[in-house]
N, C-alpha and C positions, 0 to 999 in steps of 0.2 A: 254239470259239466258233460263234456259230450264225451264217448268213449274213444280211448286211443285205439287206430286201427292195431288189427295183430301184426303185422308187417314192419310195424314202427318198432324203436328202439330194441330191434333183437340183436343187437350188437352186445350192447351194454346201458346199461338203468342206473337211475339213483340209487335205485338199495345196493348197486353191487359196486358202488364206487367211491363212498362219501363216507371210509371208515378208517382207522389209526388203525397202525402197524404198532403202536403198544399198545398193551393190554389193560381193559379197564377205562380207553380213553375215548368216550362217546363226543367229545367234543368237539375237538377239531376239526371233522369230517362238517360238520355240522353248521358250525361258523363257516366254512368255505360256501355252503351250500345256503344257507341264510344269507349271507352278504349276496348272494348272486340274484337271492329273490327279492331281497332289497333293492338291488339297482332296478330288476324289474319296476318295480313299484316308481322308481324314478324317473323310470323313462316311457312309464303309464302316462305319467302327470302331464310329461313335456308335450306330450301326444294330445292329450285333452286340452290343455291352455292352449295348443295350436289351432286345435279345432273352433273353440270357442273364437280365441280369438278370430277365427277366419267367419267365420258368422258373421260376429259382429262387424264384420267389415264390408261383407256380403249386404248385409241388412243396412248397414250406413249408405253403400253405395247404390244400392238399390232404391233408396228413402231419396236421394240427390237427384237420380234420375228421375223421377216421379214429380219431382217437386220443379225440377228444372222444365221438364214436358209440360207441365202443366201452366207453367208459369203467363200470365196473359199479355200478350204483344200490346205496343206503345200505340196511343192513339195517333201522335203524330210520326209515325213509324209506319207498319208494313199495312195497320189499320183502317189508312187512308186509299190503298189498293187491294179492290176483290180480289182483280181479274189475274194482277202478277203472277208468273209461272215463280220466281223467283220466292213471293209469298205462299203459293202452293206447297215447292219443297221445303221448305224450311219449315213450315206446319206440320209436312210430313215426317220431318226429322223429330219435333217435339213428338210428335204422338209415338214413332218407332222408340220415344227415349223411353216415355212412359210405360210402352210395352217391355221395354227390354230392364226398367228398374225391376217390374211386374215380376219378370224372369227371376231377379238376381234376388226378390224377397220369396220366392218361390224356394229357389237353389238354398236360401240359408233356414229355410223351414223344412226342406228334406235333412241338409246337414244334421240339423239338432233331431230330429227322429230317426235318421234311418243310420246316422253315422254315430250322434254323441251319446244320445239316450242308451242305446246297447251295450257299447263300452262300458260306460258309467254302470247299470245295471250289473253286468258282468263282473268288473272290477270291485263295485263293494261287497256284491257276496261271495265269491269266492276269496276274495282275503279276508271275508267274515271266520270264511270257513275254514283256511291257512292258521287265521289267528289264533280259534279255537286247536287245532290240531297243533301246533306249537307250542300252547302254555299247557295240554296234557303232556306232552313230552318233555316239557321242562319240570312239572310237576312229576314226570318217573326219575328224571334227571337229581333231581333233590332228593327224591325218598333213597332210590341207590346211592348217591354219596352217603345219606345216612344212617344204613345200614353198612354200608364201608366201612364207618365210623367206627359204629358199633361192633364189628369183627373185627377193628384192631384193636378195639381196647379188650375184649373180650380174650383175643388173643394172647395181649402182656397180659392180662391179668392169669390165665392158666397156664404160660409158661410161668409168671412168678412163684401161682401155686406150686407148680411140680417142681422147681428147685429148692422151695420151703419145704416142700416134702419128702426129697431124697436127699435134705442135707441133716433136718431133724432126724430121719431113719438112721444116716450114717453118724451122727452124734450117740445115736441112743445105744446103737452096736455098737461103740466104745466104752463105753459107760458100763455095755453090758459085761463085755469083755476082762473092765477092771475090777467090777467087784459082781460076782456070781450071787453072791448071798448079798443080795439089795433086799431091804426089809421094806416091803410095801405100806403104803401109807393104812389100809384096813389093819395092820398090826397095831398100829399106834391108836393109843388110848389117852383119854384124858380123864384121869380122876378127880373126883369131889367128894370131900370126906370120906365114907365105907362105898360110895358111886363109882363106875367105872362106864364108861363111856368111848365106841368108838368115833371118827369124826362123824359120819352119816348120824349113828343114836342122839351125838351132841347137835349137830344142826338140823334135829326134830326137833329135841326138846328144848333150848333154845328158841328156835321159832313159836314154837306151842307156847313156851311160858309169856314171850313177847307179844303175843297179840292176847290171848288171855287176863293178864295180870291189868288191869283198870289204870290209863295213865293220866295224868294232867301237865299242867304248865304251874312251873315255880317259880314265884317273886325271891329273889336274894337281896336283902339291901345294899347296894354299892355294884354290886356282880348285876343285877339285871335280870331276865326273866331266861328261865331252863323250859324248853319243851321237852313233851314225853317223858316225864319223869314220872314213877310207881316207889309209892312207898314203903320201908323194909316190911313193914306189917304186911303186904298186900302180898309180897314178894314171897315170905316166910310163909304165909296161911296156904298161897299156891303148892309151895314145895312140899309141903305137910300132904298136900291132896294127891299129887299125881309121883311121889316117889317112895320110898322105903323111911324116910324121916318119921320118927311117930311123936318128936316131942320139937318143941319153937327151939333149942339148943341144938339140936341134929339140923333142922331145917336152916338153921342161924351157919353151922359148919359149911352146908351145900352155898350159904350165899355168899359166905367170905373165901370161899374158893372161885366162885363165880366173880366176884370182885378182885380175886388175887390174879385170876387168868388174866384180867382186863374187860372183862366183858360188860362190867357194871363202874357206875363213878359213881362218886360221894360227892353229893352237891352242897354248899354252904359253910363246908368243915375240912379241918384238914386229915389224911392218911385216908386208910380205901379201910375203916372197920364197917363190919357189917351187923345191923344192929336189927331186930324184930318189933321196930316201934313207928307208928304213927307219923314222926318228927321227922325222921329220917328217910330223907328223898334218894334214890338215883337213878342216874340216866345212861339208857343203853347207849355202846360203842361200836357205830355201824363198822369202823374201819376192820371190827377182830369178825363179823360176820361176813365180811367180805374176802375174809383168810378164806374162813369156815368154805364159801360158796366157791373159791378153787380149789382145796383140797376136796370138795364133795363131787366137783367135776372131773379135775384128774383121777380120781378114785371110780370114777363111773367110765373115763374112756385115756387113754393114755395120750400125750402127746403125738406120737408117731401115726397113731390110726385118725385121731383128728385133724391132721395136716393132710394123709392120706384123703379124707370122706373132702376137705376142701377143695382138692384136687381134681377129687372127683366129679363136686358139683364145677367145678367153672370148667371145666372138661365138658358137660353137659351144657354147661350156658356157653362155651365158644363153639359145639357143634350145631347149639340151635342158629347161633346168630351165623355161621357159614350156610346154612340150610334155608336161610329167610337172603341175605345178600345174593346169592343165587337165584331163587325166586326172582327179586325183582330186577334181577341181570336179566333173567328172561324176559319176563313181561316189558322190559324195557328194551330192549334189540325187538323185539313184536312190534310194539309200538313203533318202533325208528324205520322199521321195515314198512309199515303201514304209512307211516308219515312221510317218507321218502316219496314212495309211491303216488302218495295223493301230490306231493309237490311235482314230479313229475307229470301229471295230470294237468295239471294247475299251468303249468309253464306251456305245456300242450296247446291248452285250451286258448291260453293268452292270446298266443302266438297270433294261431288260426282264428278268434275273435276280430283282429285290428287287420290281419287279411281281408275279411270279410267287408271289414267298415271300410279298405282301404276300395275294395272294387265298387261297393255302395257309394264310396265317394267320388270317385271315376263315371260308373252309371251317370251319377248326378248333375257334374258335369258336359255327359256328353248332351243333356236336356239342353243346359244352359249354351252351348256350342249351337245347337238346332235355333234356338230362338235369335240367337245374334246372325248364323249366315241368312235366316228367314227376314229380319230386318234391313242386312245388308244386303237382298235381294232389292227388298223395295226401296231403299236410296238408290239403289242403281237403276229403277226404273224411272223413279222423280228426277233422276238427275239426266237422264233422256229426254225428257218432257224440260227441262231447265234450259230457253231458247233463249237468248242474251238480245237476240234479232227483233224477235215479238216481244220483249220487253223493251226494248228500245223503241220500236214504233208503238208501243200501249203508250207509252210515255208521250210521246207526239200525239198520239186521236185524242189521249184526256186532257191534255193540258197545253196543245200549243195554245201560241196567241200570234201568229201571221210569217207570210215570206220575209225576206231577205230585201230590205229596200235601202241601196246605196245614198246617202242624203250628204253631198260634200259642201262647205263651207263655199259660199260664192262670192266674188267680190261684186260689187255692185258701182259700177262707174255714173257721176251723176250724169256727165254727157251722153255715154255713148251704151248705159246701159250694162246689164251683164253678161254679155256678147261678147265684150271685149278680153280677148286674151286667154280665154276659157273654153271650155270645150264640154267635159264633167257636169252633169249639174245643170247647164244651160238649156234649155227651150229650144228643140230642135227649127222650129222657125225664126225663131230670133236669133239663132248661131247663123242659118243661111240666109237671112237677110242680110245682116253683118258682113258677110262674108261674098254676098251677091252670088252664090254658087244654091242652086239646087238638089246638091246631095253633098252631107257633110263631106270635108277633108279626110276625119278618120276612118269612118265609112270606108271610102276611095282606098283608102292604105289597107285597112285590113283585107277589103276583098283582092286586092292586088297583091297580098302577101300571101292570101291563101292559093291564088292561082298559079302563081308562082311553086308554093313548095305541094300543091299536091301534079306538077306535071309530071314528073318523076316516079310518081306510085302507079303502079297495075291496074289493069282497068277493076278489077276484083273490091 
């Protein structure tokens, strides 16, 4: 593209005119200014189909005259006369035609180089290059609305946090208010047999003994097949090892307390006894270690602080996602600024392209003006030389065949001859015999008429 002089658009520009008065809305401006390079693109085409079409009309009428020029005269036509001034011009005309189609296939082979080709060149790359530069601005266009997105939800979600957390705090302050001496959950213990255990000690040991203790899958007849299931032997030999139990009956207490909690089922039989033998199956109860794993968590951080540290993080994930929307709020107004610009350019360019082609196509025409008044030069000279006079006497030296000889119908009297009664036609001696006169009658009369009517004229 060719550069906008500096002088141009210091008024006002695409970038400073083609933007919404609300905030956040890159579009509209946008659409106005697209639709207008659209219509361009519209009234490119009408421009080119005109062109073309005016070629091919140029090149048809050109091909007629050529063809007409050359066309060869009828033998029994103008072929029959060299010398005709008449056949002259009109040979002259065919040739001036042939020249002047010459002309008109001339004019439509400048058109297509010097008027169509250009345009055409211009117009597809430069809205190659519109094209490109409009789907990366619709490509910032999409990633900012997505990022929009993501700052509102990011938004609800930490205002959500911080009213789950300044409602839990004000719950807890009442709570605290009513009873001072709240006995926290590390006070509570759970015993087993001579055992005592806080919740933390019990969902160590607990876990430890569950993955530990050797488990299988048990066939029941009717009931069906028990996973995970450890035998009271296995369970009892466990306890023996890693607690204070020293006999299978202390070890037997820690598991009917462990079954009495709920933490253990008795599979195949009925009530929860806990027995230190082989036969005797049972299967852990995820539902009591899933108490176990909130009271091990409230125990480790209290409600209030954990609503608080929620808070906190989406507090940090809605200042990332304002931090990133921003971002490409810039990068995208850069871009729109750049894009603008180039359209600006672009529309520049157009313009002043089909100027160019229009005076190319002016120039062109004044060739084809040169050639037509140089032709109508030389009809006007053949038509000087076109003597109607000398073709009418050619016409008599090739082809008369004699004077004018009056031949009238005679009567012929058988007596008296054709003497008789006639005058026309008749045998000047045989009228004045007839007639016994030496010089005919009519004779007589006309010269006596003429002396008669020229006595009255000037001697001149």
């Amino acid at each position: 593209m060719t550069a906008i002089p500096l002088s141009r658009f210091t008024e006002t520009k695409f970038s400073e005119s083609f933007w919404s008065n609300s905030r956040g809305d890159y579009v509209t401006g946008m659409n106005v200014l697209q639709a207008k390079i659209e219509q361009g693109a519209i009234e490119d085409q009408e421009i080119l189909t005109y062109i073309r079409e005016r070629i091919d009309v140029e090149q048809r009428y050109g091909n007629a005259l050529i063809e007409m020029g050359n066309r060869r005269l009828k033998l029994d036509g103008f072929l029959r006369d060299d010398g005709a001034s008449l056949r002259k011009t009109f040979e002259t005309i065919k040739t001036e035609s042939v020249e002047l189609g010459n002309g008109h296939l001339t004019l439509a082979a400048n058109l297509r180089e010097l008027v169509l080709q250009p345009i055409v060149k211009f117009t597809t790359q430069a809205r190659q290059t519109t094209l490109q530069s409009r789907e990366d601005i619709e490509g910032r266009l999409k990633l900012f609305d997505k990022h929009l997105l993501e700052l509102d939800r990011a938004h609800a979600a930490y205002v959500a946090k911080c009213n789950v957390a300044d409602q839990t705090e004000l719950e807890a302050s009442k709570i605290a208010q009513e009873d001072a001496k709240t006995i926290t959950d590390a006070d509570r213990r759970h015993e087993f047999a001579s055992q005592r255990f806080t919740v933390q000690e019990l969902n160590k040991f607990l876990r430890k003994m569950r993955e530990e203790v050797p488990s299988q899958d048990v066939k029941v007849p009717i009931m069906g097949v028990y996973n995970n299931c450890c035998s009271g032997s296995l369970i009892a030999h466990w306890i023996q090892q890693n607690t204070k139990a020293r006999t299978v009956l202390e070890a037997e207490h820690i598991g009917q307390s462990l079954a009495d909690e709920g933490f253990l089922r008795l599979i195949g039989q009925r009530g929860s006894n806990f027995r230190a033998t082989p036969d005797n199956f049972y299967q852990w109860r995820d539902q009591m270690f899933e108490l176990l794993e909130v009271d091990d968590k409230e125990e480790e951080l209290s409600l209030v602080k954990k609503t608080k540290q929620e808070a906190e993080k989406a507090d940090a994930v809605y200042l990332a996602a304002v931090k990133k929307a921003d971002l490409t709020r810039l990068q995208l107004e850069v871009g729109l600024f750049t894009h603008m610009d180039h359209l600006q350019r672009f529309e520049f360019d157009r313009i002043d392209s089909f100027k160019n082609a229009f005076l190319n196509f002016a120039a062109i025409f004044s060739n084809i003006i040169t050639i037509t008044q140089s032709v109508a030069d030389h009809l006007l000279i053949f038509q000087e030389a076109l003597r109607p006079t000398n073709d009418v006497q050619y016409v008599i030296e090739q082809y008369r065949t004699g004077s004018f000889v009056p031949m009238p119908t005679l009567y012929n009297n058988f007596y008296h001859g054709t003497g008789l009664d006639q005058v026309f036609g008749v045998n000047i001696d045989k009228h004045c015999n007839f007639t016994r006169k030496k010089v005919p009658q009519i004779v007589m009369k006309c010269l006596t008429r003429i002396k008669k009517s020229s006595s009255n004229l000037p001697d001149e």
